[in-house]
Structure formats: structure tokens, C-alpha cells
C-alpha positions as CSV (number, residue, x, y, z in Angstrom):
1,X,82.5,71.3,-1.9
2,X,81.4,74.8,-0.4
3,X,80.3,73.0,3.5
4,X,81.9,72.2,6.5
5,X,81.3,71.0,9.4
6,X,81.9,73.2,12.8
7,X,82.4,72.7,16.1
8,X,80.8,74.7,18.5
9,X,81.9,76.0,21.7
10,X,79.5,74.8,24.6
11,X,79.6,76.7,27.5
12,X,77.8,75.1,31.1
13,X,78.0,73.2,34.3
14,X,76.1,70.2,35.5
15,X,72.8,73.5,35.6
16,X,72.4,73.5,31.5
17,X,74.6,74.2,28.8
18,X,74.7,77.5,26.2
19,X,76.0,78.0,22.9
20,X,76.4,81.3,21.7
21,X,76.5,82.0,17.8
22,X,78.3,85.4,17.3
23,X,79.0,87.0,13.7
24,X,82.2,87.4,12.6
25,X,83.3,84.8,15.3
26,X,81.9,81.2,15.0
27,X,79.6,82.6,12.4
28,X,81.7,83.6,9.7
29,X,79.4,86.2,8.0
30,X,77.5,89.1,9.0
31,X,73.8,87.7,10.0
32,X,70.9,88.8,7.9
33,X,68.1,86.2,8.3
34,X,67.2,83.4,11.5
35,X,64.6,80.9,10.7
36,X,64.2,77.5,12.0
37,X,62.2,74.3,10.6
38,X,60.0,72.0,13.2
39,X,57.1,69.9,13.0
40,X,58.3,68.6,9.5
41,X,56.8,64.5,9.2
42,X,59.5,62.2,8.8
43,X,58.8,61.0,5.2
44,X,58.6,65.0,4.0
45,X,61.7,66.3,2.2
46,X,62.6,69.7,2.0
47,X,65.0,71.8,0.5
48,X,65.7,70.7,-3.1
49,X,67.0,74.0,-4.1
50,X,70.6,75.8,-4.0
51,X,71.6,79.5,-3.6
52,X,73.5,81.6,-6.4
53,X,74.5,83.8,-3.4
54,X,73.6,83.2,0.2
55,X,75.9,81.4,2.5
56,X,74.1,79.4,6.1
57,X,74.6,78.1,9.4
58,X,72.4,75.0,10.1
59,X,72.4,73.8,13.7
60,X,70.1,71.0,14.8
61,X,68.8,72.5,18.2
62,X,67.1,69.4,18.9
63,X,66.7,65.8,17.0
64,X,68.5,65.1,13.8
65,X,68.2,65.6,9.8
66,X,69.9,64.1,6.8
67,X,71.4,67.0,4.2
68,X,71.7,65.5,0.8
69,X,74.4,68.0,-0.5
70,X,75.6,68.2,-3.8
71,X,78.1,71.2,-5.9
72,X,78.3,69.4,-9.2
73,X,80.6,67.1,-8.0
74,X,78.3,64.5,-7.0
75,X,76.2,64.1,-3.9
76,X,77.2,63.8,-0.2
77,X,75.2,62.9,2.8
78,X,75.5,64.4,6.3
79,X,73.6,64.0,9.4
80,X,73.3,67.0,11.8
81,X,72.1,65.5,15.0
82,X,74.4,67.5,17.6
83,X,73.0,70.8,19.2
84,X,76.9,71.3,19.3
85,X,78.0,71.2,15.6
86,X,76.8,73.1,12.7
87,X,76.7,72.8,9.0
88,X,78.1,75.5,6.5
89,X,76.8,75.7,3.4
90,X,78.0,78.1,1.2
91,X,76.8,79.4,-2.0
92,X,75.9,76.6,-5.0
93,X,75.3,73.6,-3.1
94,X,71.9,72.0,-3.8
95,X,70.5,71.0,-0.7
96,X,68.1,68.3,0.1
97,X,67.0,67.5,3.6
98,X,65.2,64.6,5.0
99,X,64.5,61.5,7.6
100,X,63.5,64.6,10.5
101,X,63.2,63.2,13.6
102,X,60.4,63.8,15.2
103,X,61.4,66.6,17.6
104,X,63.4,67.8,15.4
105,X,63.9,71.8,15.2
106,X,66.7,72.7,12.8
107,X,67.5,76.5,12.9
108,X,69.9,78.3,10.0
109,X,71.3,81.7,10.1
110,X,71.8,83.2,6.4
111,X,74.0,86.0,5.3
112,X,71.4,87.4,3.2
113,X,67.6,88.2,3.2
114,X,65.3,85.9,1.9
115,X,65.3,86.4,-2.3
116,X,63.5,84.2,-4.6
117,X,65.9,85.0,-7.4
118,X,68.6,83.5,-5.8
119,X,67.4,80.0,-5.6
120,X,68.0,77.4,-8.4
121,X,65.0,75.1,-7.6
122,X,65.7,72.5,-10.8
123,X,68.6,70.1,-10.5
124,X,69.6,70.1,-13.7
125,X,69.6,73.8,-14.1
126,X,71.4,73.9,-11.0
127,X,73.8,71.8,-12.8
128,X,73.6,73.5,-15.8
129,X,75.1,76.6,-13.4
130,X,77.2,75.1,-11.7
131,X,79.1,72.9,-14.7
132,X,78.2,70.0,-13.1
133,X,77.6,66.4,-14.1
134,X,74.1,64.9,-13.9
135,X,74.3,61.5,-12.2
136,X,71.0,59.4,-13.0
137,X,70.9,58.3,-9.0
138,X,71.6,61.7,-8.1
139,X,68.5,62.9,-10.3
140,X,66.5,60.2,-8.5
141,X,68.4,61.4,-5.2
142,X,67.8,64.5,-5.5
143,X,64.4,65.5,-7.5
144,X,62.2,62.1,-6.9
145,X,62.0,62.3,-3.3
């Protein structure tokens, strides 16, 4: 699967800590696009899409969120709740993300500017794409949420 988790270097004293997220160093891509996602209602799930192209950092600043990820393969859950660790997802891996904490403000950096023809927004297209194998629980997992 096109994701793995980093590490990332914290910098600070007993005053605060920084992380710094640098191109071409601990981002591995040249960055093109910074959003982040806050105020999302714990039962709301977002996501259900994948990328033909794009390639993303996710970092939970603050709080945590669940990433249902999936390449064909079958799916795989991973919690980002760590302002110190991020989340890449590279290109054809449907994404699902939910149980948002509360305060939670998840910020991705993306290697390409936003582009509605790049998403895949139907899982079984997606699988269709990717050669795949549908799953019925990952169906459920993944479109009946």
C-alpha cells in the first residue's frame, strides 16, 4: 500500500515545541496545496474518495482521526492522533476518515492543486482502476458510512 507513517522531527524546550515541514526534506514532494479540516462532528465521515495522481501529508495538529485506507488490497485502519507523526498517502488509495475528535484540526499538504478529475469518488470504480477486489465489508466500510 502507497502510505506510511513518518516521524517528525520536534524541535523545543520546556517553552513550546515546533515542527517544521520542509519540501524535499521531511515532505518528500514539492508543495502545491495546504488545507486543513476542523469542526468536523464526530459521527461525520469524510473522504470516501482516492486520487489518480496527487500524493499528501496528513498531520493531526490537534485531536485524532481514524483513516480507513484501502489500494485494492483490502482495507487498513490508522489513527493519526500525534501532532508529531504524519500520514503519507500516495496516489490510488481510497481514503475514508472518521471518529474526529472534537478538537480535532487535521492539516494535509498535497503535491498538486486541487482537480476534480483526479478523484475517483465510487469504490467500485476505484476498484475497477485500481484492479482491485471488492470485499462486501469493505463496500459497507467504505461507501455506507
Amino acid at each position: 500500500m502507497e502510505i506510511e507513517r513518518i516521524q517528525l522531527q520536534k524541535h523545543g524546550d520546556n517553552s513550546g515545541m515546533l515542527i517544521a515541514l520542509e519540501e524535499e526534506r521531511n515532505v518528500p514532494f514539492v508543495i502545491r496545496r495546504v488545507y486543513y479540516i476542523f469542526a468536523t462532528k464526530n459521527d461525520v465521515h469524510r473522504g470516501r474518495h482516492a486520487h489518480r495522481h496527487l500524493h499528501q501529508l496528513a498531520v493531526a495538529v490537534r485531536g485524532s482521526v481514524t483513516f480507513l485506507l484501502d489500494d485494492g488490497s483490502g482495507p487498513v485502519e490508522v489513527v493519526l492522533d500525534d501532532p508529531s507523526h504524519g500520514l503519507m498517502l500516495g496516489r490510488m488509495v481510497w481514503r475514508e476518515l472518521y471518529d474526529f475528535s472534537d478538537d480535532c484540526v487535521l492539516m494535509v499538504l498535497a503535491d498538486q492543486l486541487y482537480d476534480q478529475s483526479d478523484y475517483i469518488t465510487d469504490y467500485a470504480d476505484f476498484l475497477r482502476e485500481v484492479g482491485g477486489s471488492m470485499y462486501p465489508e469493505d463496500m459497507v466500510a467504505c461507501q455506507g458510512r
